[in-house]
N, C-alpha and C positions, 0 to 999 in steps of 0.2 A: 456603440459602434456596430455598422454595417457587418450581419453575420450572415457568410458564403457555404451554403451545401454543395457539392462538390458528386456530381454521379460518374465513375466510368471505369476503366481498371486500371490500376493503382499498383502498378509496379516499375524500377528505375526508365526515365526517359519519356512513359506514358505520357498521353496528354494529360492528365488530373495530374500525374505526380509532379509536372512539371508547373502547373499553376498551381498545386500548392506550395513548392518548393517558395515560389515566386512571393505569394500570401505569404507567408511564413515570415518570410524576412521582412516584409512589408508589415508586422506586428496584427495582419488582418483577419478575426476571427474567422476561421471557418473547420468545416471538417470533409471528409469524404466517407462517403457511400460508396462501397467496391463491390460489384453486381457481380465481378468475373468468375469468383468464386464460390459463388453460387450456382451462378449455370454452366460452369465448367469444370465440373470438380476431378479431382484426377483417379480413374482404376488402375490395374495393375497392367495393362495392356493398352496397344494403341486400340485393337478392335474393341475391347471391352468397353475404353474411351466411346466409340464411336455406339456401340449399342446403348449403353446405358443414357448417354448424354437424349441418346433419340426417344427413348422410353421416360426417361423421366421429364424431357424438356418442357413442355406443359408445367408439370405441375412445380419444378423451378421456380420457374418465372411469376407463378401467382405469389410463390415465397418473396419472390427479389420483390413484388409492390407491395406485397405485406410489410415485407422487413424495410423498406426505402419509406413508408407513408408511417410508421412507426419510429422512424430515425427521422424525419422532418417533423410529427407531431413534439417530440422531447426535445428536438434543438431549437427550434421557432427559430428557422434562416427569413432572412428578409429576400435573397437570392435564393434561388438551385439552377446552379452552373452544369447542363448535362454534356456529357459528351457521345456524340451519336444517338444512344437509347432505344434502339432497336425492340428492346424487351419493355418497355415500359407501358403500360395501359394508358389511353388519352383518361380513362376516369381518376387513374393519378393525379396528372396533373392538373386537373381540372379539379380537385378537391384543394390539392395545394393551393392554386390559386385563388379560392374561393377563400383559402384562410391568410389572404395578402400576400401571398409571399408572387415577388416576380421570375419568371420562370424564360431562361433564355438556353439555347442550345449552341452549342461549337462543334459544328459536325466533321469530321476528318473525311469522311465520306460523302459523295452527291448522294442526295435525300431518294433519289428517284433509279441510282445503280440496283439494278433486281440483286444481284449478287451480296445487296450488304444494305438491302432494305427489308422491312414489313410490313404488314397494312398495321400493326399500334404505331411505327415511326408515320407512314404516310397519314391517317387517321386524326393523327396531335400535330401536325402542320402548324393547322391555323392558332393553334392555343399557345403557342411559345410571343412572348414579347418582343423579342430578338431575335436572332438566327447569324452567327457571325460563320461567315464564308469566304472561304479565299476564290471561288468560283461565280466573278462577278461576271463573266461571258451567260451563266445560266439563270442570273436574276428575273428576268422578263419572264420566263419560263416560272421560278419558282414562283413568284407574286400570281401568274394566273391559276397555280393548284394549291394557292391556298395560305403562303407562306409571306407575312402576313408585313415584314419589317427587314429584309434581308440586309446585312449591312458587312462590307467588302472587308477581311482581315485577311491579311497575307499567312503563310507560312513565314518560320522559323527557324531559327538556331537555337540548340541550347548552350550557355557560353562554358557552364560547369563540366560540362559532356566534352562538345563539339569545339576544338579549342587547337591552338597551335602546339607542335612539342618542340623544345626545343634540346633536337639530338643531333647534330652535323656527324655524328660516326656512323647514322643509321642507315640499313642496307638499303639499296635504293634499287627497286626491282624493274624490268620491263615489261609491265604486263598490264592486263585490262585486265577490273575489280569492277565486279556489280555486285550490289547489296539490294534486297530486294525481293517482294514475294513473286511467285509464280504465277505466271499467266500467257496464255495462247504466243498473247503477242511478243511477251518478251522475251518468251521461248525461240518463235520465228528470228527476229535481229538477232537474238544473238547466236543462232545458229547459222546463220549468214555471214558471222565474222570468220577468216581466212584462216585455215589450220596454220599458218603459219605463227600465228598470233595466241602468245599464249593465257587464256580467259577462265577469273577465280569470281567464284557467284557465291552468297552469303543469304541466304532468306530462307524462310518455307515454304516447303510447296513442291522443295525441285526433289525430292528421294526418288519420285518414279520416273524421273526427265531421262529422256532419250540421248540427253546429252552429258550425260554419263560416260556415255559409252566412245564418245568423240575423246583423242588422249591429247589434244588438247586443252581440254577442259575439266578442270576441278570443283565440281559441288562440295562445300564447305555445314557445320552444324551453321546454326545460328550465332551471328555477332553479336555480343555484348556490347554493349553503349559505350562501356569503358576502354573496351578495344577501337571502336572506331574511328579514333584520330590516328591512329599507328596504320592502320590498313589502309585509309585515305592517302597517307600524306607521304607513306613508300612506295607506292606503284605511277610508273607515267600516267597511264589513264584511267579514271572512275566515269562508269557508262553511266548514265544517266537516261531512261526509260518510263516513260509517262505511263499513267493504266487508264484505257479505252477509256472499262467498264464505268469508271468515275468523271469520265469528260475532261481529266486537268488540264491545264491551262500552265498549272504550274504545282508544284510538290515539295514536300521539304527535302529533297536530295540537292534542291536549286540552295537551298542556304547548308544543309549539312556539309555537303564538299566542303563547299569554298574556306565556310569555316573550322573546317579542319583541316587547314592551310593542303588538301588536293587539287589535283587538277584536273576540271572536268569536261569530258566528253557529251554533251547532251543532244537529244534529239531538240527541234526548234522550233519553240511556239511566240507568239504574240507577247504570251505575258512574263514568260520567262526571257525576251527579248528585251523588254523594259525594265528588268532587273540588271542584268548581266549584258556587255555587250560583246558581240562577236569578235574572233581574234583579240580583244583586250584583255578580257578578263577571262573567259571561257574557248574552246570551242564546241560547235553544232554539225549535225548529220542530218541530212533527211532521211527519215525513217522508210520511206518508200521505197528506195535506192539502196542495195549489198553494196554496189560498187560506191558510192560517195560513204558508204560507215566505213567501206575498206580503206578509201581513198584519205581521210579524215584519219582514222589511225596510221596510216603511213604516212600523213603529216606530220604529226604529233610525233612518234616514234624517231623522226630525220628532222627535229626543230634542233636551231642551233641552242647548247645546255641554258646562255645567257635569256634566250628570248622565252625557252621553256618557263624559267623561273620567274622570271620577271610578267609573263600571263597568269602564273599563278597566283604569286604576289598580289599583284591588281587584283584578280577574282578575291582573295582572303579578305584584303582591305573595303572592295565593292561593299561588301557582307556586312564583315564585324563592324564598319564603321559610318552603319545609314539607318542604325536604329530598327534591324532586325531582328533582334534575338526575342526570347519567349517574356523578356521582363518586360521590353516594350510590348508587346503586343498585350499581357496582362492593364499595363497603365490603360492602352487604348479603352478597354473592356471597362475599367474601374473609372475612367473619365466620360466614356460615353453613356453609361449607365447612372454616373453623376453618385457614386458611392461615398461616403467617410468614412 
């Protein structure tokens, strides 16, 4: 049987953990390689975090292709499933392949965001077999820098995670919930949203936001995975907020809501347009416009309860029942790579 090496960090929800969950039940040899703990290791402090991690990162990272070309040499995978790889030397893989093994990438990030690339990711382009991406608007692009077999994989639900509850006693709040890391832009929208309106944000990034200090607005620690269908599915609106720096088209917030029976607010793209459609299953803002995100939550906010529920509805159903979640997108992988 088909043995799957498995690269990326490995903890609930992650991408690796959730295709391995996937493998697992599927009886499908593989193992994981988790890099994160090695280039990430934890000091006593955030600053100390931040010198150390800067001082040692170099010589990390020759560990992570040591200990990674040492962990493929003892397993012989006929796969190594990477995800992203930022850290990885192209003379990695390019040894691995030399010793048969097919080597394909699942990137959650655009190859080409400065913010969450390196010249070893840009570098190993052409060396990967595969490249599965939900960023098929950027194919044309990726094939002339090098990337070599791009082939179009949507986002995701996870069904174990991301799931309905069913609690009819539970409180049911009026508010706008964003989940979601920090950035320029998300900061701008949603500081654009009306003090009247009151907005609860969950991700990293936001401890030094200025929007803090607005009393409308509550910055939250980090949500757990397990929490997330209880936070989704008691607030009227979950904003929904693309990042530039990656180019999306589309995100996994587009199937998380939904299938945590939420109702979502998103900004409106192309491709998240042919998932979901407007007023039936979702609603959209354009992100240009304070006055249309305002206009759009005071929709939402004055829907009659029946119509509320019932776009919700539609959106949870859109989702959970078109062959979205992460086991489907695993088959796509194991079918297209022609595995047993």
């Amino acid at each position: 049987m088909t043995r799957i090496l498995l690269y990326g960090e490995n903890w609930e929800g992650t991408h690796v953990d959730s295709i391995s969950k996937v493998l697992m039940n599927k009886g499908i040899d593989h193992q994981i390689f988790d890099f994160f703990r090695i280039m990430h290791k934890d000091y006593s402090s955030r600053v100390l975090n931040k010198i150390f991690r800067e001082l040692t990162y170099s010589s990390n990272e020759r560990l992570v292709n040591t200990l990674f070309l040492s962990k493929f040499y003892e397993y012989k995978p006929a796969v190594v499933l990477i995800s992203k790889g930022i850290n990885i030397f192209p003379e990695t893989l390019f040894k691995m392949q030399k010793h048969g093994a097919r080597i394909v990438n699942w990137n959650p990030d655009d190859f080409f965001n400065k913010l969450n690339s390196t010249k070893n990711l840009l570098n190993s382009t052409s060396l990967y077999d595969n490249v599965y991406s939900a960023r098929k608007h950027l194919f044309d692009e990726y094939k002339a820098k090098g990337i070599r077999n791009p082939v179009y994989l949507e986002w995701y639900y996870i069904p174990w995670l991301h799931k309905k509850i069913e609690n009819p006693d539970r409180e049911f709040v009026k508010k706008i919930r964003f989940v979601g890391t920090y950035s320029k832009r998300r900061h701008e929208i949603i500081n654009a949203i009306h003090s009247n309106y009151q907005v609860e944000i969950w991700g990293s990034g936001w401890d030094m936001s200025k929007l803090r200090m607005k009393g409308n607005v509550n910055i939250n620690k980090l949500l757990k995975q397990s929490e997330f269908p209880q936070i989704m599915s008691q607030c009227s609106i979950n904003l929904n907020i693309l990042t530039k720096e990656n180019r999306d088209e589309t995100n996994l917030k587009v199937f998380e809501i939904p299938a945590s029976n939420g109702f979502m607010l998103s900004e409106k793209t192309n491709g998240i347009s042919e998932i979901l459609k407007s007023e039936i299953d979702c609603k959209f803002f354009d992100p240009k416009t304070s006055d249309n995100l305002n206009e759009q939550i005071n929709n939402v906010f004055t829907m009659k309860e029946n119509d509320f529920l019932l776009m919700r509805q539609n959106g949870y159903e859109k989702i959970v029942n078109n062959n979205n979640s992460i086991v489907n997108r695993v088959d796509f992988i194991i079918n297209d790579l022609q595995l047993k």
